[in-house]
DRENDO-1510 file (C-alpha; in Angstrom, 1 decimal, always signed):
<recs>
REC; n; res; u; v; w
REC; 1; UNK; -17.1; +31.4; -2.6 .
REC; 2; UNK; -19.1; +31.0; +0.3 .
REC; 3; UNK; -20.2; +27.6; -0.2 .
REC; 4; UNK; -16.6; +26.8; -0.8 .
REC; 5; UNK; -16.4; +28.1; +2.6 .
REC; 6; UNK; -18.9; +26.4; +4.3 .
REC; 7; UNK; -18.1; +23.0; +2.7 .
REC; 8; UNK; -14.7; +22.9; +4.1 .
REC; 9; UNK; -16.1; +23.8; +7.7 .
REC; 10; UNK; -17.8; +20.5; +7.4 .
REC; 11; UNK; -14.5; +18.1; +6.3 .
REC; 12; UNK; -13.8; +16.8; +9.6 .
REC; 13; UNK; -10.4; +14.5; +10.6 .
REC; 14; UNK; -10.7; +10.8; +10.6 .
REC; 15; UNK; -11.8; +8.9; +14.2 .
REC; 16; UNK; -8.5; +7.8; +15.3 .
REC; 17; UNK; -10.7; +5.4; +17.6 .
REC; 18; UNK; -12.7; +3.8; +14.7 .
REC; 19; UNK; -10.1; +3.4; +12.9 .
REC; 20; UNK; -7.7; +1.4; +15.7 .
REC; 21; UNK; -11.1; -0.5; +16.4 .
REC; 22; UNK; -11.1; -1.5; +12.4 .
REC; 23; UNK; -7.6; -2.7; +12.5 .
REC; 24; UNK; -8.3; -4.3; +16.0 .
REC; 25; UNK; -11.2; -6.4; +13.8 .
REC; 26; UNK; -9.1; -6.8; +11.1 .
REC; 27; UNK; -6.1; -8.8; +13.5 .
REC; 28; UNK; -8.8; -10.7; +14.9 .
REC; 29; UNK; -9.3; -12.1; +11.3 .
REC; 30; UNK; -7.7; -15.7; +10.3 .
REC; 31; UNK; -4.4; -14.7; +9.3 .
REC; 32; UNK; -1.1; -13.4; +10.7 .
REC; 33; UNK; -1.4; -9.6; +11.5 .
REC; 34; UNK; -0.9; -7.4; +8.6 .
REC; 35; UNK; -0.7; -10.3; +6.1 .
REC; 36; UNK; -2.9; -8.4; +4.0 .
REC; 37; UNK; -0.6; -5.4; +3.5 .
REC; 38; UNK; -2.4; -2.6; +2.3 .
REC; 39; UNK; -5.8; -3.9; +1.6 .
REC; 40; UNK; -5.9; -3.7; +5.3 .
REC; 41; UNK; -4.9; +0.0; +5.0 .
REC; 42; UNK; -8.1; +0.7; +2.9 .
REC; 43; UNK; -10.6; -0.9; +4.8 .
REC; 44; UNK; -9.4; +0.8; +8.2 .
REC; 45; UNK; -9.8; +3.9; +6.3 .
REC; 46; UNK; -13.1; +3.3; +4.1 .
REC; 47; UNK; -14.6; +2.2; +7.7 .
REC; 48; UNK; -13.3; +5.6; +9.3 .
REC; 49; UNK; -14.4; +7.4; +6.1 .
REC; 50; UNK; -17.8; +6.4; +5.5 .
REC; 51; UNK; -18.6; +5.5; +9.6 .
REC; 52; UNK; -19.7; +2.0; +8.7 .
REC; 53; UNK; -18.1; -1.3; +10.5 .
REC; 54; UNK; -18.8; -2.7; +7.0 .
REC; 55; UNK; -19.1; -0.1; +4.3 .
REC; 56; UNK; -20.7; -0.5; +0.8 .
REC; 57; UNK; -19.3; +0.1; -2.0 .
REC; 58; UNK; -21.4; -1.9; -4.4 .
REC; 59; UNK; -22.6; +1.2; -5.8 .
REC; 60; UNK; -19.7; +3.3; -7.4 .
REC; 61; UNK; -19.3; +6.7; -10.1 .
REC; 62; UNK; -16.8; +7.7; -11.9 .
REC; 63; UNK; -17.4; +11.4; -13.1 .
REC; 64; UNK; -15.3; +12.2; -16.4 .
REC; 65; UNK; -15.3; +16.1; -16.8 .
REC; 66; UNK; -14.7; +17.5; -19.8 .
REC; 67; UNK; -13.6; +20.8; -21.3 .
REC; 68; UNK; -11.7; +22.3; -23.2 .
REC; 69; UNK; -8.3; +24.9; -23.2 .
REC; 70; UNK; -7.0; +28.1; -24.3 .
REC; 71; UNK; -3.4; +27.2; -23.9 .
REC; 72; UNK; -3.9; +25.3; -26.8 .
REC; 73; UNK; -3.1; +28.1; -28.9 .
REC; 74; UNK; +0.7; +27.6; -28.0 .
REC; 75; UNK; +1.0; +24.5; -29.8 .
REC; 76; UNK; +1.4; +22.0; -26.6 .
REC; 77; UNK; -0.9; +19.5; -27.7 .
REC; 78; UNK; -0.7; +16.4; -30.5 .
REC; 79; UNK; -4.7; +16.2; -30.9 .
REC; 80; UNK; -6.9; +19.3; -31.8 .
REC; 81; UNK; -8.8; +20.7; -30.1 .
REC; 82; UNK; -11.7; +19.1; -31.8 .
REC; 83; UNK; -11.0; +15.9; -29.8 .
REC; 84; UNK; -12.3; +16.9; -26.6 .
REC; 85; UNK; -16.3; +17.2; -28.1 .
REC; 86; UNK; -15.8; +13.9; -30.0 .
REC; 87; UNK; -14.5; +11.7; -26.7 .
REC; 88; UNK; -17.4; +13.2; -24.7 .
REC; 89; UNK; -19.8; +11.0; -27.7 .
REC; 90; UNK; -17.2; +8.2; -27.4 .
REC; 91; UNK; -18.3; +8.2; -23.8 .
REC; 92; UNK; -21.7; +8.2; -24.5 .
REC; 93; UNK; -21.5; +5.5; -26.3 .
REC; 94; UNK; -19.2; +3.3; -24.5 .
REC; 95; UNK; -16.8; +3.1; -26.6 .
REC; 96; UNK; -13.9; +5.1; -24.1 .
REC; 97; UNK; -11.3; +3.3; -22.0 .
REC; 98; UNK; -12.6; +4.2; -19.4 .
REC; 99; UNK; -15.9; +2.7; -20.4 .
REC; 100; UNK; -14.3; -0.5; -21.1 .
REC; 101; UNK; -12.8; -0.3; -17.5 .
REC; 102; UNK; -15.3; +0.6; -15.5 .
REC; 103; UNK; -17.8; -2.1; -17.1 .
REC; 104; UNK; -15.1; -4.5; -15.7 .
REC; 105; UNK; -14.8; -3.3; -12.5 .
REC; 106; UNK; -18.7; -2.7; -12.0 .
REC; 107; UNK; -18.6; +1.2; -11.7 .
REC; 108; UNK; -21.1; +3.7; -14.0 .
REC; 109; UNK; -19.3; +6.2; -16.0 .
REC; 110; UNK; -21.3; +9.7; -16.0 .
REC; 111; UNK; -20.3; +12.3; -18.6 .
REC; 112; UNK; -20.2; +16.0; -17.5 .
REC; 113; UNK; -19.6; +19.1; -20.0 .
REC; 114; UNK; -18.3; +21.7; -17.4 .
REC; 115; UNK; -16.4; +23.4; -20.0 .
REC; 116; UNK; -16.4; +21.8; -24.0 .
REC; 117; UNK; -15.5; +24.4; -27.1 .
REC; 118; UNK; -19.2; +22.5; -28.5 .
REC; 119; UNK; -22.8; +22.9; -28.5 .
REC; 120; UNK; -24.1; +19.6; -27.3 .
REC; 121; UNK; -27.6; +20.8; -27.3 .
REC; 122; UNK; -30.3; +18.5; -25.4 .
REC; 123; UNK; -27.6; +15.2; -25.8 .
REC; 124; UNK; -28.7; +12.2; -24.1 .
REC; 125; UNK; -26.8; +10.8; -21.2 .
REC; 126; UNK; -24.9; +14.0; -20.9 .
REC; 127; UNK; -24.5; +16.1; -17.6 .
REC; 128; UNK; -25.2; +19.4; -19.2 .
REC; 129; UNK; -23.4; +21.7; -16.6 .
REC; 130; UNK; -21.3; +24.2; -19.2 .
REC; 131; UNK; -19.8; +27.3; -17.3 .
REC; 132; UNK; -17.8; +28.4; -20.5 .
REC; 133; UNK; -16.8; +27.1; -23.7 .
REC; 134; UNK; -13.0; +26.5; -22.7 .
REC; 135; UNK; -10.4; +28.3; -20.2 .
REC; 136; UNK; -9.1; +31.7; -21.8 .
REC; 137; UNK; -5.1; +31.3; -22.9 .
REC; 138; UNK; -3.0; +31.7; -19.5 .
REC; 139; UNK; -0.1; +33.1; -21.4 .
REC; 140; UNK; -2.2; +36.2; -22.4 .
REC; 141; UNK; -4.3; +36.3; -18.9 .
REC; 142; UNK; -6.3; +34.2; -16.4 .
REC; 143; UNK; -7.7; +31.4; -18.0 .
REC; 144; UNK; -10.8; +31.7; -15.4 .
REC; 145; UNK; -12.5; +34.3; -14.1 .
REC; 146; UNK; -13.1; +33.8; -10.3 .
REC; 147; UNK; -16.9; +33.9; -11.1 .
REC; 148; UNK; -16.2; +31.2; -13.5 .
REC; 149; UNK; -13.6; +29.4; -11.4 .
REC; 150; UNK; -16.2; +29.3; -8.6 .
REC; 151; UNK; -19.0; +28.1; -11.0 .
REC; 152; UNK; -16.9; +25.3; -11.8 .
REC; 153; UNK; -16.3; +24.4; -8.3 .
REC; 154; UNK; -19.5; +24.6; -7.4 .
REC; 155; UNK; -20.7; +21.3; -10.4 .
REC; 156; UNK; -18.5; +19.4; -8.6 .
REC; 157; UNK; -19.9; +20.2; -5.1 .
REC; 158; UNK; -23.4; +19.5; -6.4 .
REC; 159; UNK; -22.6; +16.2; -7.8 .
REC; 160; UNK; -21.1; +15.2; -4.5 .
REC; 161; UNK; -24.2; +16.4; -2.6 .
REC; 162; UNK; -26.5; +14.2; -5.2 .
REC; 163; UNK; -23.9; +11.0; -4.2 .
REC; 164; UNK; -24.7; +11.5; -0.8 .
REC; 165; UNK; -28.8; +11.5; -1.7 .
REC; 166; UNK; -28.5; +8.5; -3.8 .
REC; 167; UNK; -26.1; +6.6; -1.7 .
REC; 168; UNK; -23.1; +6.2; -3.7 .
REC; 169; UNK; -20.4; +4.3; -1.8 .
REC; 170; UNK; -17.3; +5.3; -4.1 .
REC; 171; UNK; -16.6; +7.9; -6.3 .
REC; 172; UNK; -14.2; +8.6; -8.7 .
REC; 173; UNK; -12.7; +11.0; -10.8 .
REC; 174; UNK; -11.7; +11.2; -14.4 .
REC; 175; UNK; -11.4; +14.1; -16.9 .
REC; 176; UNK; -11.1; +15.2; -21.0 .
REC; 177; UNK; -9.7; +18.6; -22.3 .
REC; 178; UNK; -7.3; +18.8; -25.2 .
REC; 179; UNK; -4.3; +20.9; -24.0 .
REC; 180; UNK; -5.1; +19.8; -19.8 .
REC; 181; UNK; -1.7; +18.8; -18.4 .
REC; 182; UNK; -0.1; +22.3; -19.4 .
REC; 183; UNK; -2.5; +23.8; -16.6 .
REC; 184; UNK; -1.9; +20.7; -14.7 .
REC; 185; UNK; +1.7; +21.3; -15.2 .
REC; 186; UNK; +1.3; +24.6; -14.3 .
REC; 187; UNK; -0.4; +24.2; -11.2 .
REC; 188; UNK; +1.9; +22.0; -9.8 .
REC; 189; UNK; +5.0; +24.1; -10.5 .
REC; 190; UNK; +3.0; +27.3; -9.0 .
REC; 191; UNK; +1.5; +25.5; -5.8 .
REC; 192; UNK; +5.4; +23.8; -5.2 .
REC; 193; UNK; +7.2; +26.2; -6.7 .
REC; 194; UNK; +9.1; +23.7; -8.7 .
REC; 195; UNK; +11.0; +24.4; -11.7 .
REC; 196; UNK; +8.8; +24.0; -14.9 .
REC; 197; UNK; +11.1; +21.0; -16.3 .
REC; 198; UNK; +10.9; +19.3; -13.3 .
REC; 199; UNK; +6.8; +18.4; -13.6 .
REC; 200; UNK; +6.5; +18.9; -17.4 .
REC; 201; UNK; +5.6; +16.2; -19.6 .
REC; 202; UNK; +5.3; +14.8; -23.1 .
REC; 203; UNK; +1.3; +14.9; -22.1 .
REC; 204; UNK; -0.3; +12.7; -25.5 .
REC; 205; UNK; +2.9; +12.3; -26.7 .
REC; 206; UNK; +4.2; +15.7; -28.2 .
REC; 207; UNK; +7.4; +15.8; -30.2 .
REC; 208; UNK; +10.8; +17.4; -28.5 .
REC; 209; UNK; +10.0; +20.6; -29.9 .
REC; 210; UNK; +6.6; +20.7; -29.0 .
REC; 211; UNK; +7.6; +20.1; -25.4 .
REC; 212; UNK; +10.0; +23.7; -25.2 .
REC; 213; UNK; +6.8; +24.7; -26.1 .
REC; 214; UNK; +5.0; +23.6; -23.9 .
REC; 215; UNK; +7.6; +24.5; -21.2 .
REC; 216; UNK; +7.9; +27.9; -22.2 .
REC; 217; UNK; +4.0; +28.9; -22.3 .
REC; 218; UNK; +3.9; +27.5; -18.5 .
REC; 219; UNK; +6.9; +29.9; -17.8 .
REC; 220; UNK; +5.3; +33.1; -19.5 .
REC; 221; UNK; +2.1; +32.0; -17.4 .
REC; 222; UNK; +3.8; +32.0; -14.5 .
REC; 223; UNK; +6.2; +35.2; -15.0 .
REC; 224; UNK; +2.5; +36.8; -16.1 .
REC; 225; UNK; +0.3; +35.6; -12.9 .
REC; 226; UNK; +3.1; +35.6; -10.8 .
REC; 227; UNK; +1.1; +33.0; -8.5 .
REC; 228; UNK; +0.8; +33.2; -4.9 .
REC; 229; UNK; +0.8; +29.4; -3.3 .
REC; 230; UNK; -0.8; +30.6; -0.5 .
REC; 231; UNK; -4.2; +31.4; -2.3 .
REC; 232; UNK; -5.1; +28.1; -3.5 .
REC; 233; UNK; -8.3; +28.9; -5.6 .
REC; 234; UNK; -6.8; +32.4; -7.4 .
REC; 235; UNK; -4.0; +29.7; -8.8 .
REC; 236; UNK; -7.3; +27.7; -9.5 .
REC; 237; UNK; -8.2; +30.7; -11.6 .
REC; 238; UNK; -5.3; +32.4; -13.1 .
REC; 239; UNK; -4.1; +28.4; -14.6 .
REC; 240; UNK; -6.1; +26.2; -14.2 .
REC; 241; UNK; -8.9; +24.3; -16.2 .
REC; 242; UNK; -12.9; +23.9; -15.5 .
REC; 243; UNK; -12.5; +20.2; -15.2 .
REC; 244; UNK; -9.5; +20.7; -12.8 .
REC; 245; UNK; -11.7; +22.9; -10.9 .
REC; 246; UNK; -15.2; +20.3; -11.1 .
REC; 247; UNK; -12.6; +18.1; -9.7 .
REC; 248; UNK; -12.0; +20.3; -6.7 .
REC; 249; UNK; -15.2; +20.4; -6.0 .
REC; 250; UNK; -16.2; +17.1; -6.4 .
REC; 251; UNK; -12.9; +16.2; -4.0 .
REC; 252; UNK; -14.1; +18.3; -1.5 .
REC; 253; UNK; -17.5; +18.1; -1.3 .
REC; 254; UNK; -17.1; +14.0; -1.3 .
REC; 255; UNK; -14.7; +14.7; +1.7 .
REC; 256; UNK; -17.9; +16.9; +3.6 .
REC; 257; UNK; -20.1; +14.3; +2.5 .
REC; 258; UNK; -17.8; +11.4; +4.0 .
REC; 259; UNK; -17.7; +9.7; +0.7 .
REC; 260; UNK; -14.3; +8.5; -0.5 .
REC; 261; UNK; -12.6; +9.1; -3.5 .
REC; 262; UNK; -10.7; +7.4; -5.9 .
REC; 263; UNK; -8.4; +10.2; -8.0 .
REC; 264; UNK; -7.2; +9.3; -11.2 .
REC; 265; UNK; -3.9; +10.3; -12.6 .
REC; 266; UNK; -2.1; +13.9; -13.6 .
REC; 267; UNK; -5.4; +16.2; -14.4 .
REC; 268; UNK; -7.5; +14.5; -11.4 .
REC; 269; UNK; -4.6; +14.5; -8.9 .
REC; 270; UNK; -4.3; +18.6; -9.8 .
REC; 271; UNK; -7.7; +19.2; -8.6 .
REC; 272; UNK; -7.2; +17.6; -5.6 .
REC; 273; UNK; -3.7; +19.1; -4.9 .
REC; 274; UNK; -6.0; +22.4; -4.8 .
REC; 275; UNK; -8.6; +20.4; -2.3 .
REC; 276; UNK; -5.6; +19.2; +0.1 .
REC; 277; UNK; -4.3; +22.7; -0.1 .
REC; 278; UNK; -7.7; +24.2; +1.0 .
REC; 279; UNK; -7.6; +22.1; +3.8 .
REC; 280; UNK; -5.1; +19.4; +4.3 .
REC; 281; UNK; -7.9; +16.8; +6.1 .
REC; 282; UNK; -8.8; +15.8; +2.7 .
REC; 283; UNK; -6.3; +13.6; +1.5 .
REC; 284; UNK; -7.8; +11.3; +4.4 .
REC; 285; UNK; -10.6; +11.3; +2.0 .
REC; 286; UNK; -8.4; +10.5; -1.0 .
REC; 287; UNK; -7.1; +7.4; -2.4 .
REC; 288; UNK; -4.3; +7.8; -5.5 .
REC; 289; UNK; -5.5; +5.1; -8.3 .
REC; 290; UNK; -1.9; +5.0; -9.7 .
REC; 291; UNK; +1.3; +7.0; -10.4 .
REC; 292; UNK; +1.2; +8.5; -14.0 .
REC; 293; UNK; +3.8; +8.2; -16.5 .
REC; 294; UNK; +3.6; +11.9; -16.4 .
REC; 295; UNK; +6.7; +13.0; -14.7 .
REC; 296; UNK; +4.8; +15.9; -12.5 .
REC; 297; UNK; +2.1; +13.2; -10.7 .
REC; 298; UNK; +4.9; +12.1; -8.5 .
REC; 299; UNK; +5.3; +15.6; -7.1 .
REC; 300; UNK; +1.8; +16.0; -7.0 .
REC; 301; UNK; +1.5; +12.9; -5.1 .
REC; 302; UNK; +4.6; +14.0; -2.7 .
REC; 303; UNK; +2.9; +17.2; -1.7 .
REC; 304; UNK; -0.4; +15.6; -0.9 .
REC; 305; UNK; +0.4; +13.4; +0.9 .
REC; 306; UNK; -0.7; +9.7; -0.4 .
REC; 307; UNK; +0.7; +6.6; -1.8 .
REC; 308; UNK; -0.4; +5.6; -5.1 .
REC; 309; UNK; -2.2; +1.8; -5.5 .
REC; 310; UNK; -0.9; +0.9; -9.1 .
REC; 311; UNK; +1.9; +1.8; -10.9 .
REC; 312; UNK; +1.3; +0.7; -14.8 .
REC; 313; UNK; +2.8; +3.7; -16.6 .
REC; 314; UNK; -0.9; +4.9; -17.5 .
REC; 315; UNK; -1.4; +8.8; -18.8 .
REC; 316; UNK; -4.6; +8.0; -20.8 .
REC; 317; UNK; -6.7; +10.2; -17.6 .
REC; 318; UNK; -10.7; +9.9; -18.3 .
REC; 319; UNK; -11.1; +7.8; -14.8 .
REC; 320; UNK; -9.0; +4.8; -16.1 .
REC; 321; UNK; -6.6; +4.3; -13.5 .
REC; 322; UNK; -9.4; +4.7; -10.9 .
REC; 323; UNK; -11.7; +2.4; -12.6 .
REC; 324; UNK; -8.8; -0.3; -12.0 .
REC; 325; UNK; -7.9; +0.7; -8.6 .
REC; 326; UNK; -11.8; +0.3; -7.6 .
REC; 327; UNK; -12.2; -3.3; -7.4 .
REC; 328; UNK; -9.1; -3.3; -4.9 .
REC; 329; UNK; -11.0; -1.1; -2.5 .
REC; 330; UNK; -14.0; -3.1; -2.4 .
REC; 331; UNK; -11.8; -6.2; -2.3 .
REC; 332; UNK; -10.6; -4.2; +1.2 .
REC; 333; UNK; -14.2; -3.7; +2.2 .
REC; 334; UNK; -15.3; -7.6; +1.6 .
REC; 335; UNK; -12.4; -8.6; +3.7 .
REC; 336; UNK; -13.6; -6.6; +6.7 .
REC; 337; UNK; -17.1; -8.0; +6.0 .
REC; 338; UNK; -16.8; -11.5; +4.9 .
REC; 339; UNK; -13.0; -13.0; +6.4 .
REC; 340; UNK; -13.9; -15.0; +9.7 .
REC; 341; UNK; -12.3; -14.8; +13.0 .
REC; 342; UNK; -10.2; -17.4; +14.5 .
REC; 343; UNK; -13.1; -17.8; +16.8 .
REC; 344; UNK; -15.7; -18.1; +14.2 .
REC; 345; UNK; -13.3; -20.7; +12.2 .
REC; 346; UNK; -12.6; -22.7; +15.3 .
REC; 347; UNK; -9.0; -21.8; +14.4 .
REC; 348; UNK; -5.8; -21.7; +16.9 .
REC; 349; UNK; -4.5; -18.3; +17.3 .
REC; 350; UNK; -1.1; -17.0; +17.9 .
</recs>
């Protein structure tokens, strides 16, 4: 806890001077001020970000955490729980969406077991970084311990810090877990106290009946934990997932680090709802990939604070969305870099 601590002493706000001196560049550019809508929007804020008049993002991550649930047991889920173990080899071997994506947009996919119901022993290509095999069931008790919440935070503040070393210039996140919008679900009606139908979904495409079942395991989690909003990180704990929680920490040790991040869709966006309610200075950090067809990521969205970049009714999750959303960043980045002035083109201004 306190790393935790000390990492969010070191997330500072953005330099409102930087980034009006960005923008001031950016009208300076060969085209009528704000013709370039929001890609202007990212570059002013990858330049205040990272602290570079130019910043590179040639070299970008996508993390996929995987692990698996307890919830499970309540029937919320189409796929078994089997699934999670055999979509981490799919990554390994290319073979994922998100693979497919990320080749496209020029990003590296890495793999981490923070929490997979499977012994991967010495696989290759694999972040081995297991805390436990799975969450416990939140309906019968916390599906973390704190020890094991904070173990789980703490892989995703590591990989941040090794980012940094190797000079990553955009990170993103993705996840795997059988059963992982209930928590994500859950965590969203907790932190905004919002009725469980409200941010409930059909996740990979449960029946009707599977869905009041869903609904009702989130309300006998929360009638049992009876979370308190104000304590970000027990909520972690008491409903959440190990690759929610990676994602916190990756979230918020990117934000100390300076590094932006590109969030994915439902699972992602609920670990960085708990970074943003840690300390609010971190959705400066954050950029939303897309908004989910899963009803809840809107709210999620709303009470972070951030504007989504796509909207292409994606809930596959594993860094897809992200992987799409990437190229538009850098496309922000080149235009701050490579788009001559009206001086340098020898062109009439206004």
């Amino acid at each position: 806890m306190k790393r935790i601590e000390e990492t969010l002493q070191r997330i500072l706000p953005l330099d409102q001077q930087l980034l009006a001196a960005t923008q001031s560049r950016l009208d300076s550019k060969t085209k009528p001020r704000g013709s370039l809508g929001r890609l202007e929007e990212f570059a002013c804020r990858l330049a205040a970000i990272t602290g570079q008049e130019q910043p590179d993002l040639s070299r970008k991550v996508i993390f996929t955490f995987a692990a698996d649930h307890g919830v499970t047991e309540e029937g919320v889920s189409l796929y078994p729980r089997e699934v999670t173990a055999q979509m981490v080899f799919n990554f390994l071997h290319g073979g994922a969406g998100v693979n497919v994506l990320a080749r496209h947009a020029g990003a590296e996919v890495r793999v981490v077991d923070v929490g997979v119901d499977h012994d991967f022993e010495n696989c290759q290509g694999l972040i081995h970084r297991k805390v436990a095999r799975g969450t416990r069931n939140f309906c019968a008790g916390p599906a973390m311990s704190s020890e094991e919440m904070t173990a789980a935070v703490a892989v995703g503040l590591d990989l941040a810090a090794q980012c940094k070393a190797e000079g990553i210039g955009l990170v993103g996140t993705g996840e795997m877990g059988i059963g992982n919008t209930t928590p994500s679900s859950a965590l969203i009606a907790a932190i905004g106290r919002f009725e469980v139908e409200q941010v409930t979904h059909r996740g990979t495409g449960i029946t009707d009946e599977a869905l009041q079942r869903k609904i009702m395991a989130i309300k006998r989690g929360l009638a049992l934990h009876c979370p308190d909003p104000s304590q970000p990180l027990d909520v972690l704990a008491r409903l959440g997932g190990l690759e929610i929680a990676a994602i916190t920490g990756l979230v918020l040790g990117c934000a100390a680090e300076r590094i932006p991040v590109v969030i994915d869709g439902f699972i992602s966006t609920a670990g960085a709802l708990i970074a943003t309610e840690l300390h609010p200075e971190v959705r400066e950090y954050l950029f939303a990939a897309h908004q989910s067809a899963e009803i809840g990521h809107r709210f999620m969205l709303e009470r972070i604070g951030i504007r989504p970049i796509l909207e292409l009714e994606l809930r596959l999750g594993e860094g897809t969305g992200a992987a799409l959303a990437m190229p538009l960043l850098e496309a922000g980045a080149k235009i701050l870099a490579e788009m001559a002035t009206f001086e340098q083109a020898g062109v009439s201004g206004p």
